[in-house]
C-alpha positions as CSV (number, residue, x, y, z in Angstrom):
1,X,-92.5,154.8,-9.0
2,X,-94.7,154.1,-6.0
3,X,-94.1,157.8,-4.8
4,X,-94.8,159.0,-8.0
5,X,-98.4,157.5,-8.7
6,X,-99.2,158.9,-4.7
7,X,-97.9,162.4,-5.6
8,X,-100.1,162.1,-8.8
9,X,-103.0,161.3,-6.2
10,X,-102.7,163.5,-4.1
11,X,-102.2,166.1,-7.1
12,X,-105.6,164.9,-7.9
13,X,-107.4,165.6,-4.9
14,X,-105.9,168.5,-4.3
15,X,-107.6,169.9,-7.6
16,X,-111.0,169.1,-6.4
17,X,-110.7,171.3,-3.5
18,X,-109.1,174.3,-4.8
19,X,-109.2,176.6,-8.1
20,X,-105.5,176.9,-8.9
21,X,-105.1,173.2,-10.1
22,X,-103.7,174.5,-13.4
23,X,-100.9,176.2,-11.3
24,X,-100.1,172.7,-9.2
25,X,-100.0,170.5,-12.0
26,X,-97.8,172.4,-13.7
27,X,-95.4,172.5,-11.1
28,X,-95.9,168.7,-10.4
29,X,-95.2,168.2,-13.7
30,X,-92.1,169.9,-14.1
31,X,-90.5,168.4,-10.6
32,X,-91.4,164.5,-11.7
33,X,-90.2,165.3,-15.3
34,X,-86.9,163.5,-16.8
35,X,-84.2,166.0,-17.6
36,X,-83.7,166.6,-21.2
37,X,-80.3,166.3,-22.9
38,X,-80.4,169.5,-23.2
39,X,-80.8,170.3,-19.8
40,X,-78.6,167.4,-19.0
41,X,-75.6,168.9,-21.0
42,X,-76.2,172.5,-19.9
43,X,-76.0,170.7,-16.1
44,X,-73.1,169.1,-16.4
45,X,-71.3,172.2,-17.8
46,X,-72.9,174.4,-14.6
47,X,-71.3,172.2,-12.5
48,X,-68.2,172.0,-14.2
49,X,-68.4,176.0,-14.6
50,X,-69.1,176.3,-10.5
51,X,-66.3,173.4,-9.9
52,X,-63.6,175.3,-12.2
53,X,-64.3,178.8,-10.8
54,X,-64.0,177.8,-6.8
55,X,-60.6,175.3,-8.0
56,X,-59.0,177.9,-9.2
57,X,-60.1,180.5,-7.1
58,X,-59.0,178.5,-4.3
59,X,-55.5,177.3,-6.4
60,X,-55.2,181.0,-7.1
61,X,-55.0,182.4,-3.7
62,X,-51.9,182.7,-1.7
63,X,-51.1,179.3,-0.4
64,X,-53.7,178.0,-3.0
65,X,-50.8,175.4,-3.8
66,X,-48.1,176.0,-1.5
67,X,-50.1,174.9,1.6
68,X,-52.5,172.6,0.4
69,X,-53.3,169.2,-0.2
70,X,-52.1,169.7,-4.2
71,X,-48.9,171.3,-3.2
72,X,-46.1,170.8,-5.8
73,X,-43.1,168.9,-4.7
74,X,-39.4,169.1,-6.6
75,X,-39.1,166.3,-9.5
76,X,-36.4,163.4,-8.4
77,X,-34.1,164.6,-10.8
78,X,-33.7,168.3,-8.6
79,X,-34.2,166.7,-5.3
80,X,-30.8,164.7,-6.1
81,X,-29.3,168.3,-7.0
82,X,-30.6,169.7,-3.3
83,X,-29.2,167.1,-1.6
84,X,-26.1,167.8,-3.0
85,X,-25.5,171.3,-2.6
86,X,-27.8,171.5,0.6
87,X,-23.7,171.9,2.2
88,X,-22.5,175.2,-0.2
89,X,-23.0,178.2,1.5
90,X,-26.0,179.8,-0.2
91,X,-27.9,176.7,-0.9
92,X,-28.4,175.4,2.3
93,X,-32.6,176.0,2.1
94,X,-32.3,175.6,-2.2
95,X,-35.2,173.1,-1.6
96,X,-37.3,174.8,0.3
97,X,-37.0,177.9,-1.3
98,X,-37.7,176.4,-4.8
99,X,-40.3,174.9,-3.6
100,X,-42.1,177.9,-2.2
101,X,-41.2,179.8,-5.3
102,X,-42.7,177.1,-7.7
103,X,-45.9,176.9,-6.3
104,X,-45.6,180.7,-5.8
105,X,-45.1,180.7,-9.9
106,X,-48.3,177.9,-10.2
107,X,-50.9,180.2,-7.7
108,X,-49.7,183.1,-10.2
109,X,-50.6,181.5,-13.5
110,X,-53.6,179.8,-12.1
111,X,-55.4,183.1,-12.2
112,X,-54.9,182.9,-16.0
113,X,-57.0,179.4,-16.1
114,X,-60.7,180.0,-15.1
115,X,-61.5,181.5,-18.7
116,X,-59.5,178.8,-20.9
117,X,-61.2,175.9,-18.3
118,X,-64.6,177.5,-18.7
119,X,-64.3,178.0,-22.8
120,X,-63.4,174.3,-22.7
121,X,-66.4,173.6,-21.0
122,X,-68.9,175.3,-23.0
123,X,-67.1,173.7,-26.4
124,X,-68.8,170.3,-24.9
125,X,-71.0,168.6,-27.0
126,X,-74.1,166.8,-25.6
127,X,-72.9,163.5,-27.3
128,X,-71.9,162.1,-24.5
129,X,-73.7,163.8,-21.4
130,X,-75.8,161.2,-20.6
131,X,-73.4,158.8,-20.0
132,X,-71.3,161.0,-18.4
133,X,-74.1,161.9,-15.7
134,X,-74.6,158.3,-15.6
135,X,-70.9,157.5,-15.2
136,X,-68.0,157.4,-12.1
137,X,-67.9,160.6,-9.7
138,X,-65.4,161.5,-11.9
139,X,-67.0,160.7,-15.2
140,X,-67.1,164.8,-16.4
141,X,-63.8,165.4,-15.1
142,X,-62.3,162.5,-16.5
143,X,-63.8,163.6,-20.2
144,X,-62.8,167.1,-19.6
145,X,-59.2,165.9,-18.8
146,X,-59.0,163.6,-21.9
147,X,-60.3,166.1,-24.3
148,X,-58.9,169.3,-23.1
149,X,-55.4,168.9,-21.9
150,X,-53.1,169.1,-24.3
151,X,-55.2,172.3,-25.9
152,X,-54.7,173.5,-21.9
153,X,-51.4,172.5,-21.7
154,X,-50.3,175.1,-24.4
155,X,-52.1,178.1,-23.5
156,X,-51.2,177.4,-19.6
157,X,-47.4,176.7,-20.1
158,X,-46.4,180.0,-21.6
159,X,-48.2,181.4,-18.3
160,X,-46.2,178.9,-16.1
161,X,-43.4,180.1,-17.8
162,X,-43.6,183.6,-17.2
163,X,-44.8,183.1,-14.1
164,X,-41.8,181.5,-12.6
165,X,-39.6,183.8,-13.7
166,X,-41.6,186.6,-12.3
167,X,-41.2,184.8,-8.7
168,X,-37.5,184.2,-9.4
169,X,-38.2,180.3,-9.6
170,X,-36.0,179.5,-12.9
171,X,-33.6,181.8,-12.1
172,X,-32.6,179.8,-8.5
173,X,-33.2,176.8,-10.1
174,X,-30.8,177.3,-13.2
175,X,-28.2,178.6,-10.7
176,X,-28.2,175.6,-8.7
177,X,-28.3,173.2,-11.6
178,X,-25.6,174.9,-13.7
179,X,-24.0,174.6,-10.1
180,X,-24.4,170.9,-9.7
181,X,-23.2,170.7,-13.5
182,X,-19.8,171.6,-12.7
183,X,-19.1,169.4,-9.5
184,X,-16.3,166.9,-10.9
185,X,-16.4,163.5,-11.8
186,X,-20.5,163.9,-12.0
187,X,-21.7,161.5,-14.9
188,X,-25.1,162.8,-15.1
189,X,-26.1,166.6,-16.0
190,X,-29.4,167.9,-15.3
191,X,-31.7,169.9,-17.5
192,X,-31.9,173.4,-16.0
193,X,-35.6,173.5,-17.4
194,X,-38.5,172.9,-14.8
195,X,-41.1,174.3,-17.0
196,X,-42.5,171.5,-18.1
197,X,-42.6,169.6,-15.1
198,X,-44.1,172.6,-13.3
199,X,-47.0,173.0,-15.9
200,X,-47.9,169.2,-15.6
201,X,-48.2,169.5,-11.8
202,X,-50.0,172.6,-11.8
203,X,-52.8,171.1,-14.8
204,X,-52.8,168.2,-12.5
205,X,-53.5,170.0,-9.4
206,X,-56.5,172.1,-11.2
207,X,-58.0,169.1,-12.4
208,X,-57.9,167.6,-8.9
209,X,-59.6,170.2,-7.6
210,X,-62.1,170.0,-10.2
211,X,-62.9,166.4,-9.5
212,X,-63.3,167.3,-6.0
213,X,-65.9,169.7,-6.7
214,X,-67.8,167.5,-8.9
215,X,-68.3,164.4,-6.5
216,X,-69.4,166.9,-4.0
217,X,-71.7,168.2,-6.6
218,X,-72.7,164.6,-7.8
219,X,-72.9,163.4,-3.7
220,X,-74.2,166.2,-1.5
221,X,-77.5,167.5,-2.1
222,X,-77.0,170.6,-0.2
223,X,-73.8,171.5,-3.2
224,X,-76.3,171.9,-5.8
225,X,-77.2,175.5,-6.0
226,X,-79.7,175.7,-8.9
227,X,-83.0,174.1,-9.6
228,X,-81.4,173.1,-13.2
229,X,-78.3,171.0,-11.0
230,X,-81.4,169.8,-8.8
231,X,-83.1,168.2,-11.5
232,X,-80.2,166.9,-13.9
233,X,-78.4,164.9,-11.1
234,X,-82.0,163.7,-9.2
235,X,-81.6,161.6,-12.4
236,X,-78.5,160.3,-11.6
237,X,-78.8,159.7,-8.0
238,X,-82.7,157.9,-9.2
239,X,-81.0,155.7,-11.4
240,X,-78.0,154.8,-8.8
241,X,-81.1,154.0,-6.2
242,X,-82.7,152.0,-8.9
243,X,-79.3,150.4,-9.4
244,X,-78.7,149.5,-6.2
245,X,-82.4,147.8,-5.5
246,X,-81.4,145.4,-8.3
């Protein structure tokens, strides 16, 4: 408040000395003013929009998932089918190899996501914005996640789907379970379907990525690119300060 009434001082001073006062208080007035919901809402969905597009641009590339910190690992349930035919000629790097291939399939289908992430984000209503902006580093991501997975879920699992088979992925893996199936004495059959697991992982890997970008957004000045992400989340980080002094 106290650099506010000096800006508004020296504002004034300013304009006794010079004919373009009209100019300066116009810009002074627009850099102290509060953020509108408007602007608020179409703030939180830039950031969103720029945290989406580098996720899965990043996701997307080769190695995007494979060698990366959101690398998908084999469930328990195949793991145990590895380790037991890890010995038959022709499975010996079955792990590995599925591995590589399901995270080949997830980098594939990820380039399908950025418009289905980005139509979900401009379907946000400005109901909840403010508290959103006001909320955990997370807070947008969090809201995204509850509100858009299940919609995401079903347009991005036919994707996973076809994606894996294009690398080969459900092909190995079917082998090596129907494989495991027939072993003798085995109480306990495996499902020869990774799909679903693969889709869950690979939503769960986007969305990390997305909640990385927005704390970097929401924490490092430098991240925010436009004078509109300037202004919406000065009022956040003003209102954590204010917080804080409390």
């Amino acid at each position: 408040m106290k650099k506010s009434v000096f800006a508004i001082a020296l504002l004034s001073a300013v304009c006794v000395m010079t004919p373009s006062c009209d100019t300066l208080q116009s810009i002074a007035k627009d850099v102290m003013a509060e953020p509108t919901v408007t602007e608020i809402g179409n703030g939180l969905k830039e950031a969103l929009t720029t945290g989406v597009s580098k996720g899965v641009d990043l996701l997307s590339a080769k190695d995007g998932y494979y060698k990366s910190a959101y690398k998908i690992l084999l469930p328990p349930e195949a793991r145990k089918v590895t380790d037991r035919l890890k010995n038959i000629p022709g499975f010996d790097r079955l792990e590995e190899n599925l591995i590589e291939r399901i995270n080949r399939g997830a980098e594939d289908a990820a380039k399908e996501a950025k418009p289905i992430f980005v139509s979900a984000i401009r379907s946000l209503t400005f109901t909840d914005v403010t508290n959103i902006l006001m909320g955990k580093d997370n807070a947008a991501t969090d809201f995204l996640n509850r509100t858009t997975n299940q919609q995401l879920y079903e347009k991005f699992n036919p994707k996973i789907v076809a994606s894996l088979d294009k690398v080969g992925a459900n092909d190995l893996w079917k082998k090596a379970a129907e494989t495991y199936n027939k072993i003798p004495l085995l109480n306990n059959k495996v499902n020869t379907d990774l799909d679903d697991y693969i889709t869950k992982e690979a939503l769960k890997g986007l969305f990390a990525k997305v909640e990385d970008e927005e704390k970097n957004i929401r924490n490092n000045k430098l991240a925010r690119s436009s004078a509109l992400l300037k202004k919406v989340f000065a009022k956040q980080d003003s209102n954590r300060t204010a917080a804080g002094n409390k």
